[in-house]
Biotite code that builds the C-alpha atoms (Angstrom):
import biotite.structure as struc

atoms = struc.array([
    struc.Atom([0.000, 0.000, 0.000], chain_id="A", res_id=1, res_name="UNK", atom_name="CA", element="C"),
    struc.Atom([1.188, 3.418, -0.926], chain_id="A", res_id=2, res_name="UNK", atom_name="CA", element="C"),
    struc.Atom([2.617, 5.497, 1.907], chain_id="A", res_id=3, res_name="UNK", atom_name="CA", element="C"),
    struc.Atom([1.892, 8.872, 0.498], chain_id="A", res_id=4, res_name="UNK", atom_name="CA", element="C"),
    struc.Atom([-1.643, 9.030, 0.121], chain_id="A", res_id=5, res_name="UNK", atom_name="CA", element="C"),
    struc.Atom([-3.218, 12.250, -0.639], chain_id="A", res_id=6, res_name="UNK", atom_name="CA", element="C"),
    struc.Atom([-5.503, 13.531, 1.952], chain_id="A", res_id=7, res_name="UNK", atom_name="CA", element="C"),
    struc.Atom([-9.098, 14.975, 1.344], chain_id="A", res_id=8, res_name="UNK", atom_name="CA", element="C"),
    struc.Atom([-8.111, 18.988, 1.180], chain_id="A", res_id=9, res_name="UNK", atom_name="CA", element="C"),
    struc.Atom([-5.109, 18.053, -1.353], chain_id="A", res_id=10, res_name="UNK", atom_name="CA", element="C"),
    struc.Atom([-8.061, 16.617, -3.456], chain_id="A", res_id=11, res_name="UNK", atom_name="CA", element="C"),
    struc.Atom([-9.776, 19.811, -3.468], chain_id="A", res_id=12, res_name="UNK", atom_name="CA", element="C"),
    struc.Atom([-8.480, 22.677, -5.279], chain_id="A", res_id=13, res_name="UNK", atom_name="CA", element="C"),
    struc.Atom([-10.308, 25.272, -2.975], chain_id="A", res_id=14, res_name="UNK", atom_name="CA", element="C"),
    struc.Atom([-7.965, 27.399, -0.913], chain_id="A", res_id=15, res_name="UNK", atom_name="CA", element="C"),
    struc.Atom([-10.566, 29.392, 0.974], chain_id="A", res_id=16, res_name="UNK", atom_name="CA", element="C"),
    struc.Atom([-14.248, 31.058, 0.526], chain_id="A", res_id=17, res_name="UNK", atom_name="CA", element="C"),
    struc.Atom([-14.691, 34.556, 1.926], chain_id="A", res_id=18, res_name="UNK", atom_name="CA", element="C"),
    struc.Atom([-16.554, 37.705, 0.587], chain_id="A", res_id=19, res_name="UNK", atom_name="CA", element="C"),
    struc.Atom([-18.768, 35.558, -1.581], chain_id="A", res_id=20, res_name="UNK", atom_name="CA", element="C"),
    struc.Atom([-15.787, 34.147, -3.571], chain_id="A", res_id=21, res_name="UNK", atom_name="CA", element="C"),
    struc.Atom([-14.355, 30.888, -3.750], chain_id="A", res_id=22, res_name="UNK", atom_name="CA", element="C"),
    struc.Atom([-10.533, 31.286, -4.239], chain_id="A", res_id=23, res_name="UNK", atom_name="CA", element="C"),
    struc.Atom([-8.745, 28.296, -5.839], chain_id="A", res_id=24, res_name="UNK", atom_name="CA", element="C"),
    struc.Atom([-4.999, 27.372, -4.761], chain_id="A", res_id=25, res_name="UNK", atom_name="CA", element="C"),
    struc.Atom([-3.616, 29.125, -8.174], chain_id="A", res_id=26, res_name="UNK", atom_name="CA", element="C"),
    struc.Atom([-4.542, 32.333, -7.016], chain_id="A", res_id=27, res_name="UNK", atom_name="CA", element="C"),
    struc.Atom([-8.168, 32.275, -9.227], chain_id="A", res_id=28, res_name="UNK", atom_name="CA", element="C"),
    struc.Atom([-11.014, 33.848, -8.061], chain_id="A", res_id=29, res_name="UNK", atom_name="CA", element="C"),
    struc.Atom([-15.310, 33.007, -9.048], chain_id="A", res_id=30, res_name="UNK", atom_name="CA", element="C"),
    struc.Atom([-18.444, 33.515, -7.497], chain_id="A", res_id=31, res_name="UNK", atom_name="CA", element="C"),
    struc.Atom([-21.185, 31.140, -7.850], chain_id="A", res_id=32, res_name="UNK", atom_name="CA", element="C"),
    struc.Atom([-24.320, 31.920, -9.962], chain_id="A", res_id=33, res_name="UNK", atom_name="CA", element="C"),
    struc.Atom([-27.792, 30.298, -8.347], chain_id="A", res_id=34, res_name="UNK", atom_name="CA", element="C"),
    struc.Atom([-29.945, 30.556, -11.781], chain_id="A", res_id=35, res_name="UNK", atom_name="CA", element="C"),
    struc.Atom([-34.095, 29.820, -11.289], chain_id="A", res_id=36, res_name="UNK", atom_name="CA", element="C"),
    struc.Atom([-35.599, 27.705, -13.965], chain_id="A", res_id=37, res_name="UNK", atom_name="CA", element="C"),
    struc.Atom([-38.591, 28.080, -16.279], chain_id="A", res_id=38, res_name="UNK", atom_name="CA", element="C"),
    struc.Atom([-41.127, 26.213, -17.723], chain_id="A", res_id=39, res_name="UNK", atom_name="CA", element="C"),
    struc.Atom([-39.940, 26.609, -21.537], chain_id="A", res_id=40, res_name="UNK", atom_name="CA", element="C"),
    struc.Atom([-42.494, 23.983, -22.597], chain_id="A", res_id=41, res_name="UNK", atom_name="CA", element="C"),
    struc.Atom([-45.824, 25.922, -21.113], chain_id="A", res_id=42, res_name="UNK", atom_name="CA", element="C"),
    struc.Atom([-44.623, 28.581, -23.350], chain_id="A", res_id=43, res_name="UNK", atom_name="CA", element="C"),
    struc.Atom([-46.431, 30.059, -26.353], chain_id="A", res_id=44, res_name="UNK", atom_name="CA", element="C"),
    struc.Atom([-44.130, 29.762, -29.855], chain_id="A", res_id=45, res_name="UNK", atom_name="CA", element="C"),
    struc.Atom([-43.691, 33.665, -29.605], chain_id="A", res_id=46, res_name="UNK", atom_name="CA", element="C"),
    struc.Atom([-42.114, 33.535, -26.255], chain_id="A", res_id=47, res_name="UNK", atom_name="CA", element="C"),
    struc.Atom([-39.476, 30.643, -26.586], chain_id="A", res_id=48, res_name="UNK", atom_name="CA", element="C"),
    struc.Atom([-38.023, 32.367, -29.807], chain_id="A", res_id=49, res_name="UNK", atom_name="CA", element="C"),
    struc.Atom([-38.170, 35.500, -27.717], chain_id="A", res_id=50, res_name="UNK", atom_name="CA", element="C"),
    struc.Atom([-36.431, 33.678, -24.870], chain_id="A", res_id=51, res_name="UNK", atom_name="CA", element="C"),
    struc.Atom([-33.714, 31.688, -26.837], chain_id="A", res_id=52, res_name="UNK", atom_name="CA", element="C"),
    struc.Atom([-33.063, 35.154, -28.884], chain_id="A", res_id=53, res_name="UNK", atom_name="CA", element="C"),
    struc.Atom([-32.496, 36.645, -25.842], chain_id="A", res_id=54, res_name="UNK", atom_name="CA", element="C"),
    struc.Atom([-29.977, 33.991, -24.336], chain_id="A", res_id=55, res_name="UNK", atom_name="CA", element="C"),
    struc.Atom([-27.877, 34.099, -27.798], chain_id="A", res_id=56, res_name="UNK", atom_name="CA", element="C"),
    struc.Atom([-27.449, 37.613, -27.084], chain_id="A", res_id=57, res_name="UNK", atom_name="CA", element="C"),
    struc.Atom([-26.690, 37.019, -23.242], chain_id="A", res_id=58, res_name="UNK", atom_name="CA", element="C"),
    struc.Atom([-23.941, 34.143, -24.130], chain_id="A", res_id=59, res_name="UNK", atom_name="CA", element="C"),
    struc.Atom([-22.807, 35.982, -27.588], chain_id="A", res_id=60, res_name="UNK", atom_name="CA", element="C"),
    struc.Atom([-22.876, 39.809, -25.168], chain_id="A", res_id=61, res_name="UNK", atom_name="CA", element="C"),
    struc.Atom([-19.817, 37.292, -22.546], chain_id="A", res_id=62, res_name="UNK", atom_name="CA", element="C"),
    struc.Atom([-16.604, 38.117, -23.351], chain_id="A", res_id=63, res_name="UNK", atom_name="CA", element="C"),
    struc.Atom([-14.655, 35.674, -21.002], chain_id="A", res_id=64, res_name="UNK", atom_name="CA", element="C"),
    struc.Atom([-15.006, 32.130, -19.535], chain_id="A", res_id=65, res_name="UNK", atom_name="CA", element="C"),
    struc.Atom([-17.608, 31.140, -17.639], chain_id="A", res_id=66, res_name="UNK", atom_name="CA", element="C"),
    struc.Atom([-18.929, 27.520, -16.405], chain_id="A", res_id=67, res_name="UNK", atom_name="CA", element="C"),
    struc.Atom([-23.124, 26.798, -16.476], chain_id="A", res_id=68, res_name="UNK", atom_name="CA", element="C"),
    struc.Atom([-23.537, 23.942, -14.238], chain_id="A", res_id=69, res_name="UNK", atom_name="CA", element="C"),
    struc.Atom([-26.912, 21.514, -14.082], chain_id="A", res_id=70, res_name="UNK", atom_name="CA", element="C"),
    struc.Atom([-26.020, 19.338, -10.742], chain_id="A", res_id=71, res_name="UNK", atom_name="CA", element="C"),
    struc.Atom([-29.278, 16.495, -10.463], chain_id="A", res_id=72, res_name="UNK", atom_name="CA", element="C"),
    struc.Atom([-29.766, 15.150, -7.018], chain_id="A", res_id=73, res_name="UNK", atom_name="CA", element="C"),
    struc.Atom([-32.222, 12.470, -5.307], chain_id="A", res_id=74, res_name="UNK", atom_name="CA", element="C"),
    struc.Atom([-34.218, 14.241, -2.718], chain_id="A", res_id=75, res_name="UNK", atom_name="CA", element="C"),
    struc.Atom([-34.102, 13.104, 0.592], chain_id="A", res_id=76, res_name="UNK", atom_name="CA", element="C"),
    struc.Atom([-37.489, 12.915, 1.950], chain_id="A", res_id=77, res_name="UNK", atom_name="CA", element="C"),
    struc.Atom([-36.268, 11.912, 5.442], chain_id="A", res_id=78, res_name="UNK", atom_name="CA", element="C"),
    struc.Atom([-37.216, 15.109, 6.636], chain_id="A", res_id=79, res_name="UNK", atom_name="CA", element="C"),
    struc.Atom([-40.786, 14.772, 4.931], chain_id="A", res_id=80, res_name="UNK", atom_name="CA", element="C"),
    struc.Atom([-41.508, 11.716, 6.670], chain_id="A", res_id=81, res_name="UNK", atom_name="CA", element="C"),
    struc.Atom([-40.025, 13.139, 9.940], chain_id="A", res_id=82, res_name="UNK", atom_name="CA", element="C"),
    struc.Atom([-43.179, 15.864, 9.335], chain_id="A", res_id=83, res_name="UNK", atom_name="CA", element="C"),
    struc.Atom([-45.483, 13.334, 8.956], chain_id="A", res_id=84, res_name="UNK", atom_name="CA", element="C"),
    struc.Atom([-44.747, 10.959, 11.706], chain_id="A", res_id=85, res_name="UNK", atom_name="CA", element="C"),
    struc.Atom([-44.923, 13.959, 13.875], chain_id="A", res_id=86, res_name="UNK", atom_name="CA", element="C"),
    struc.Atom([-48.497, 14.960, 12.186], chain_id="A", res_id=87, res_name="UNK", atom_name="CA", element="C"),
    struc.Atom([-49.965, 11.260, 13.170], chain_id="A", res_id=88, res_name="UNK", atom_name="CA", element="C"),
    struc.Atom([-48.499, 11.168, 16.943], chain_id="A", res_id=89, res_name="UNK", atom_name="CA", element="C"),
    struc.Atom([-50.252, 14.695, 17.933], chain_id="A", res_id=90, res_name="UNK", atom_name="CA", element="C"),
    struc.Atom([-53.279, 13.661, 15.533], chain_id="A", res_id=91, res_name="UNK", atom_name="CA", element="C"),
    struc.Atom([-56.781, 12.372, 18.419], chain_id="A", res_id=92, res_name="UNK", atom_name="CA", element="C"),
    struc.Atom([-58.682, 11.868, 15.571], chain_id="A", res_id=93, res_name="UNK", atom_name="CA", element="C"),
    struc.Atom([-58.227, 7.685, 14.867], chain_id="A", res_id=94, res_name="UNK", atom_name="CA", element="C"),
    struc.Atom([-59.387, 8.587, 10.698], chain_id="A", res_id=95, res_name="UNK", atom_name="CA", element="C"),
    struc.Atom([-56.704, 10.829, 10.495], chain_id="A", res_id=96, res_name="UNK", atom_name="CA", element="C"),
    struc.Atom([-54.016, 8.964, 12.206], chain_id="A", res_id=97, res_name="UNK", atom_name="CA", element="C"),
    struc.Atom([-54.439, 6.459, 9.739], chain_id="A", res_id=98, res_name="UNK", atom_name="CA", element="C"),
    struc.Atom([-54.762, 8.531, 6.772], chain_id="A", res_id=99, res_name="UNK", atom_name="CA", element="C"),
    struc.Atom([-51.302, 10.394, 7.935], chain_id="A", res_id=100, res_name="UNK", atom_name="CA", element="C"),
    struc.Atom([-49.817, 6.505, 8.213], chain_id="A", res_id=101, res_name="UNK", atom_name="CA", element="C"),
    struc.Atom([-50.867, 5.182, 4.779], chain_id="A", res_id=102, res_name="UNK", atom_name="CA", element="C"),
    struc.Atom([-49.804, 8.413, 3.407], chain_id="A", res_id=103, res_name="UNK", atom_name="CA", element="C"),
    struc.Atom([-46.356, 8.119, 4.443], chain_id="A", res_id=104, res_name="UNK", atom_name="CA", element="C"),
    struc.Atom([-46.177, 4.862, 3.446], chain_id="A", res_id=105, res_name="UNK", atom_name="CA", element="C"),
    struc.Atom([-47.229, 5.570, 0.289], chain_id="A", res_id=106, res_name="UNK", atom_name="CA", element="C"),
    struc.Atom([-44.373, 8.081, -0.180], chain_id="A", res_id=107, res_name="UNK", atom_name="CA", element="C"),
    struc.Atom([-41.900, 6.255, 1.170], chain_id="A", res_id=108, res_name="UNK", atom_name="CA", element="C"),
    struc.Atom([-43.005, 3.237, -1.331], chain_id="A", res_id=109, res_name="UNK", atom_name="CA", element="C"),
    struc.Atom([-43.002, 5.839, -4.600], chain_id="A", res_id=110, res_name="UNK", atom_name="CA", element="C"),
    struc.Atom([-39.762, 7.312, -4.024], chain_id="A", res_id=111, res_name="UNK", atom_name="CA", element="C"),
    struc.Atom([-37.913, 3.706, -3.369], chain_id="A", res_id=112, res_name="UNK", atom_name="CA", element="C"),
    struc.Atom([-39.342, 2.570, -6.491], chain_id="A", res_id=113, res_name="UNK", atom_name="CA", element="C"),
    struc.Atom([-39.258, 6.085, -8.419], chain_id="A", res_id=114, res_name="UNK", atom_name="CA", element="C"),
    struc.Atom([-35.932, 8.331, -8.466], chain_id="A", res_id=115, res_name="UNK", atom_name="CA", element="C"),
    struc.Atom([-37.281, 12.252, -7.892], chain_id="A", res_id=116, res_name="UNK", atom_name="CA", element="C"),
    struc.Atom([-34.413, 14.290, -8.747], chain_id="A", res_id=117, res_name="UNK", atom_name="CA", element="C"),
    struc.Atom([-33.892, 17.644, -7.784], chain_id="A", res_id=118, res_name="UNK", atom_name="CA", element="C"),
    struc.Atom([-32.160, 20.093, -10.686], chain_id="A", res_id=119, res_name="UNK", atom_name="CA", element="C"),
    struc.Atom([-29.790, 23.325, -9.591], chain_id="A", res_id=120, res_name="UNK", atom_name="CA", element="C"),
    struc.Atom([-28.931, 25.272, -11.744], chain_id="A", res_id=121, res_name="UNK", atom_name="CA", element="C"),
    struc.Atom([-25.539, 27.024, -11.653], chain_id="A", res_id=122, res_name="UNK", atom_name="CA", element="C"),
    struc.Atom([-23.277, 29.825, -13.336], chain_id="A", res_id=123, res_name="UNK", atom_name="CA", element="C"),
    struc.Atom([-19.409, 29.860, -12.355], chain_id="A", res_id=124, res_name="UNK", atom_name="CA", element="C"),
    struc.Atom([-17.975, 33.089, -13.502], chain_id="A", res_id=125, res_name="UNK", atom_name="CA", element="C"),
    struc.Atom([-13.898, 32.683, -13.044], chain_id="A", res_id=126, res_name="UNK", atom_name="CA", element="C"),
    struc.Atom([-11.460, 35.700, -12.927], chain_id="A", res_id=127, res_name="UNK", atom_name="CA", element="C"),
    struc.Atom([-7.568, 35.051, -13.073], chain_id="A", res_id=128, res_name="UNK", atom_name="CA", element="C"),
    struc.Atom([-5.524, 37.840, -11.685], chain_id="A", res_id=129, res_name="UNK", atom_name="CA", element="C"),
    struc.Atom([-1.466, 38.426, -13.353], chain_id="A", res_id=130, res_name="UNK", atom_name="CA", element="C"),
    struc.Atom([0.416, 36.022, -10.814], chain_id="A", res_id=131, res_name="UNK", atom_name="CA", element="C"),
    struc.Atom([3.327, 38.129, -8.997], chain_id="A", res_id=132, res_name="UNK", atom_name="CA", element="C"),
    struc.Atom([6.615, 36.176, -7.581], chain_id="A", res_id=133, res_name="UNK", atom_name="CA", element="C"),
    struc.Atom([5.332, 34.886, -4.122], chain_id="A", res_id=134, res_name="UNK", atom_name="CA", element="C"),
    struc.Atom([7.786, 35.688, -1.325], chain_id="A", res_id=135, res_name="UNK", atom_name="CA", element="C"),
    struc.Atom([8.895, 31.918, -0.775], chain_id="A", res_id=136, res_name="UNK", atom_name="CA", element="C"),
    struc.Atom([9.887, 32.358, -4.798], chain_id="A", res_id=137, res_name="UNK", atom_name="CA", element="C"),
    struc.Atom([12.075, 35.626, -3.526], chain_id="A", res_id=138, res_name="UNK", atom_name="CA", element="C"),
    struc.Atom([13.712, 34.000, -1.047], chain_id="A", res_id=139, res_name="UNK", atom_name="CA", element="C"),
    struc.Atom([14.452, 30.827, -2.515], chain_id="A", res_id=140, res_name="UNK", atom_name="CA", element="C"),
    struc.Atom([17.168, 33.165, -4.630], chain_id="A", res_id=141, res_name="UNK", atom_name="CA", element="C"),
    struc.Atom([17.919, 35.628, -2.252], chain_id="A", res_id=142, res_name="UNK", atom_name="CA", element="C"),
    struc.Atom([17.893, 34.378, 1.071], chain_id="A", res_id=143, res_name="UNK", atom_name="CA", element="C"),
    struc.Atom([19.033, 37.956, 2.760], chain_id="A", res_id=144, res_name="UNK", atom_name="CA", element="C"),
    struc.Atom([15.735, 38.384, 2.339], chain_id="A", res_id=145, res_name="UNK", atom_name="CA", element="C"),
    struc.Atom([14.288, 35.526, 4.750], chain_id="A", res_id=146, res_name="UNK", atom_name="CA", element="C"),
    struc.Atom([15.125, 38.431, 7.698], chain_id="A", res_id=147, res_name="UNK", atom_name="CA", element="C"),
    struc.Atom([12.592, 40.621, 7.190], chain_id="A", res_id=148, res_name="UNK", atom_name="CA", element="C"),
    struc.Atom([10.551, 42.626, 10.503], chain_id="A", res_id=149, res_name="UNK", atom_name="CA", element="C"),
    struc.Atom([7.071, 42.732, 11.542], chain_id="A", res_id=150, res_name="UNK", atom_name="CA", element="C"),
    struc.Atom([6.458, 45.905, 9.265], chain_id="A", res_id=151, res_name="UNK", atom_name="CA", element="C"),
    struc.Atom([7.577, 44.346, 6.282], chain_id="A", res_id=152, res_name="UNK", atom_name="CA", element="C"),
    struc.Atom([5.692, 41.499, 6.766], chain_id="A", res_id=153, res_name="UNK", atom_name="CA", element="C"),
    struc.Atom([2.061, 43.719, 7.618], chain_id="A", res_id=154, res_name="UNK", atom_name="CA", element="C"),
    struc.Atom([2.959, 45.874, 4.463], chain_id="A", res_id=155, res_name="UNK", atom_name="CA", element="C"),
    struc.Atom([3.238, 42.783, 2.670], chain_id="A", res_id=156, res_name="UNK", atom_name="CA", element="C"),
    struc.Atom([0.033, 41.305, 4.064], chain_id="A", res_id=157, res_name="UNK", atom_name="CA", element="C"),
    struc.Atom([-1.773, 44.824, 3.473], chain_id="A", res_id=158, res_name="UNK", atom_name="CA", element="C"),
    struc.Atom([-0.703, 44.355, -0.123], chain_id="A", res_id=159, res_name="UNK", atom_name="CA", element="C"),
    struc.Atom([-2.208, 41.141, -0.842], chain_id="A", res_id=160, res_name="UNK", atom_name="CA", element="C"),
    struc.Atom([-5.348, 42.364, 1.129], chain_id="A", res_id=161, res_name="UNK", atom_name="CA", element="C"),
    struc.Atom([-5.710, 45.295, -1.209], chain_id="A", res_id=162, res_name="UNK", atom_name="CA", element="C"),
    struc.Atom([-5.039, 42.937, -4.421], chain_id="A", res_id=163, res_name="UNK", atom_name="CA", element="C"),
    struc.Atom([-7.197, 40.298, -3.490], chain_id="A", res_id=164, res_name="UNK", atom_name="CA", element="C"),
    struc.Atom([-9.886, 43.565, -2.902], chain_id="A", res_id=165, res_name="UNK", atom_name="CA", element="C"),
    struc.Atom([-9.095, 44.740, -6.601], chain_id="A", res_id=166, res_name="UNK", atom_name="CA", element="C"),
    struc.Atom([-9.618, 41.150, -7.997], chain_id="A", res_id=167, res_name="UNK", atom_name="CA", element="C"),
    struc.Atom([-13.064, 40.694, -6.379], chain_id="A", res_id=168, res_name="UNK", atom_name="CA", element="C"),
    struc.Atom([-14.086, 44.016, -7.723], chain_id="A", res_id=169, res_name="UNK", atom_name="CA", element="C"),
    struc.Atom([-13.384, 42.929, -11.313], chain_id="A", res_id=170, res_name="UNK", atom_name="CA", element="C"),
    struc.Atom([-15.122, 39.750, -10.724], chain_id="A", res_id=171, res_name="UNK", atom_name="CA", element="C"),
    struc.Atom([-17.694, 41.661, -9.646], chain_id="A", res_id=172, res_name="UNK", atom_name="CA", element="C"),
    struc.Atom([-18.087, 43.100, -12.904], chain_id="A", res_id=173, res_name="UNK", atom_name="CA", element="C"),
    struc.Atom([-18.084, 40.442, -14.072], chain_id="A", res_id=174, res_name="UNK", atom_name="CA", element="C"),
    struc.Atom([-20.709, 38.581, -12.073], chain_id="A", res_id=175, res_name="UNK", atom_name="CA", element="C"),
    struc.Atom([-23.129, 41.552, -12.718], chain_id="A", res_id=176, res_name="UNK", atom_name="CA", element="C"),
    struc.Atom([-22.946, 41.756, -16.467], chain_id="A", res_id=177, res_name="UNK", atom_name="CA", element="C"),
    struc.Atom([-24.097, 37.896, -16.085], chain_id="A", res_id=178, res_name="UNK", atom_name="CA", element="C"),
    struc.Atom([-26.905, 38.550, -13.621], chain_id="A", res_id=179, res_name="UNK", atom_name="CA", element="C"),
    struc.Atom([-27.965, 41.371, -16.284], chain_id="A", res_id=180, res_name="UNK", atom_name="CA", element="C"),
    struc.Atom([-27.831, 38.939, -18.825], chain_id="A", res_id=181, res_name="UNK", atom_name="CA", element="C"),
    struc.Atom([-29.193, 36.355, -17.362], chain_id="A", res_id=182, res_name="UNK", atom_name="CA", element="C"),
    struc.Atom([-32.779, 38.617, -16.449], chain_id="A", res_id=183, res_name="UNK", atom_name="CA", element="C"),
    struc.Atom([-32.840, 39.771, -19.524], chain_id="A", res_id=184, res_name="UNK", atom_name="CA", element="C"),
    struc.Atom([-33.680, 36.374, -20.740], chain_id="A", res_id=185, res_name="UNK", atom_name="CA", element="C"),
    struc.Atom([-36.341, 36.195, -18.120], chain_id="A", res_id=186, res_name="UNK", atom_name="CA", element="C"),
    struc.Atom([-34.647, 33.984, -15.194], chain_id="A", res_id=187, res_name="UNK", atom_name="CA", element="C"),
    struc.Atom([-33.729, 34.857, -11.491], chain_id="A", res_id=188, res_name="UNK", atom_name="CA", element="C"),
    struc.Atom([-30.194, 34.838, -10.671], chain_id="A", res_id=189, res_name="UNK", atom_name="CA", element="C"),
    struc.Atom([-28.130, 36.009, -7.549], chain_id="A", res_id=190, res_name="UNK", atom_name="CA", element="C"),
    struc.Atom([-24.576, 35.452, -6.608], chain_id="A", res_id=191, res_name="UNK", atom_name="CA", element="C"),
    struc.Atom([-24.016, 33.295, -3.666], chain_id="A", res_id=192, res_name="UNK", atom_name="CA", element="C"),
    struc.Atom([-22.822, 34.557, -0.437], chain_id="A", res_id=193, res_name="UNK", atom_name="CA", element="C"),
    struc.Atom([-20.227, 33.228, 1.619], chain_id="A", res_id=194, res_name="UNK", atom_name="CA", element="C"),
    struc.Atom([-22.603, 31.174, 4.124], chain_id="A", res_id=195, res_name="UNK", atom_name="CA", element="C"),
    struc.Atom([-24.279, 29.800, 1.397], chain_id="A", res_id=196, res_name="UNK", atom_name="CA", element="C"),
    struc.Atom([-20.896, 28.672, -0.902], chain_id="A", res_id=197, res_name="UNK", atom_name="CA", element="C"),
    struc.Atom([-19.844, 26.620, 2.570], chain_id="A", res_id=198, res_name="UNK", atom_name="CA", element="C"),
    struc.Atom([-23.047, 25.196, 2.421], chain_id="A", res_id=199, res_name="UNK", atom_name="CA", element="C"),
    struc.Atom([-22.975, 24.258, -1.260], chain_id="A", res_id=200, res_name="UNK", atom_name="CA", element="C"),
    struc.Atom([-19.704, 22.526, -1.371], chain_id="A", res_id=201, res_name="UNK", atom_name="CA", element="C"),
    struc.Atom([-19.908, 21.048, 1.623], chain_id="A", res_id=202, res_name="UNK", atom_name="CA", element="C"),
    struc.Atom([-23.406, 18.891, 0.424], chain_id="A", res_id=203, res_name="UNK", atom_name="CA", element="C"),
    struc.Atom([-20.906, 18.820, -3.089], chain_id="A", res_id=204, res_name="UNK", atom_name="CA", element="C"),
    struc.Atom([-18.639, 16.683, -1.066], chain_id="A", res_id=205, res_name="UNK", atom_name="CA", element="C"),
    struc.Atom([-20.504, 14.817, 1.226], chain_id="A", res_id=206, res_name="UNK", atom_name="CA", element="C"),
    struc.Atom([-23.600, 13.422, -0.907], chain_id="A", res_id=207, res_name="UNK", atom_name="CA", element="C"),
    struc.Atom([-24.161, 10.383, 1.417], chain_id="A", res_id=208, res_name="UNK", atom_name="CA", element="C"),
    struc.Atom([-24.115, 12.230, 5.067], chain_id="A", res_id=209, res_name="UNK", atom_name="CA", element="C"),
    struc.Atom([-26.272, 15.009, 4.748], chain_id="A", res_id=210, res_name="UNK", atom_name="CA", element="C"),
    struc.Atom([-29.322, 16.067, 2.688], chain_id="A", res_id=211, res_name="UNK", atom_name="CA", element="C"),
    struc.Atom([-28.632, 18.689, 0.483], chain_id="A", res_id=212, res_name="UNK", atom_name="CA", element="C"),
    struc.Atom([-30.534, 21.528, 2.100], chain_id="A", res_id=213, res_name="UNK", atom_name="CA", element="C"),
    struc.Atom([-32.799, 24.235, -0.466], chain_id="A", res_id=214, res_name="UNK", atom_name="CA", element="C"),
    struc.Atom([-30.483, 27.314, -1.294], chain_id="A", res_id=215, res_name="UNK", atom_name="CA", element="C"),
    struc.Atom([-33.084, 29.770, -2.384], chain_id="A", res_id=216, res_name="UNK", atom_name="CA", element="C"),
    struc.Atom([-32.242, 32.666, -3.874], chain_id="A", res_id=217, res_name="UNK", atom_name="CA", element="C"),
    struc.Atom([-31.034, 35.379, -1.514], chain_id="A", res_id=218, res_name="UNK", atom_name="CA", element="C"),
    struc.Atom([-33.212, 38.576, -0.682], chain_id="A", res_id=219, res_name="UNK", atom_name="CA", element="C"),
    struc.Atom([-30.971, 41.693, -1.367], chain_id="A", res_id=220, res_name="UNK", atom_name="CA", element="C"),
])
């Protein structure tokens, strides 16, 4: 058996997630895209050639790379059940009781036999920043430099703070002129926040311990 296994975070190229962005261990930046569906089909002829018009002009109005991701997922109706076992325990009336219990059976039965998936719909907008010389890179040629104070080192760290700051802001841009684009076309889309990408990957990652809990779209 190998003795250098790779551990779970070496697996995963995220570095960190703060101020809404994930940032990947090359120094990229993106922000996360929840996208609402519609109901193309219910539409008259008129308004899908009106909406698919208007997404060719949304993806043909994008100028850099961008990543639209469909992720399918069996719901968990654990939870569901949970609700209804609760409903028949507090339930006097016997008709009811029973009605609550065959229900839940029922449900249970149709979603052993029957796979209900649940769609999200996702929009990964990337930004790579110029890469500078890191310090270890410095210092790896000019070791006088491995001495350096306290002052140095916070003028160094208020560097990258203001850096990473001027990235964000041109993802930003970038984010919005997709959210623009994307309710043009007639669907809801928000960036989301930093609570929210935790919660996302972490359900990405661990399919089989937790249900995947609803991200809806976040109230400005």
């Amino acid at each position: 058996m190998p003795k250098n296994l790779a551990n779970t975070q070496e697996l995963v190229n995220i570095e960190e997630i703060k101020d809404g962005a994930v940032v990947l261990k090359d120094g990229a930046l993106c922000q996360i895209v929840m996208v609402g569906g519609i109901n193309f089909s219910l539409k008259s002829d008129t308004e899908q050639n009106l909406t698919t018009q208007a997404y060719q002009n949304f993806l043909n109005g994008i100028d850099f790379q961008m990543q639209i991701v469909i992720h399918s997922r069996k719901i968990n109706i654990d939870k569901y059940l949970a609700t209804l076992a609760g409903f028949e325990e507090r339930e006097t009336s016997p008709l009811l009781k029973n009605q609550a219990r065959e229900y839940a059976e029922f449900v249970r039965g149709f979603v052993e036999k029957n796979a209900i998936m649940e769609k999200t719909f996702l929009v990964v907008v990337p930004f790579y920043p110029l890469s500078l010389p890191s310090k270890e890179s410095v210092t790896k040629f000019l070791p006088f430099l491995k001495k350096t104070d306290k002052a140095a080192e916070e003028k160094a760290k208020e560097a990258a703070r203001a850096n990473f700051a001027e990235n964000l802001e041109q993802l930003k841009q970038r984010v919005g002129q997709v959210v623009d684009g994307l309710l043009a076309v007639g669907l809801e889309a928000q960036p989301l926040n930093t609570e929210q990408l935790i919660e996302l990957f972490y359900n990405f990652y661990n399919p089989e311990t937790i249900e995947r809990e609803n991200i809806n779209l976040p109230k400005e």
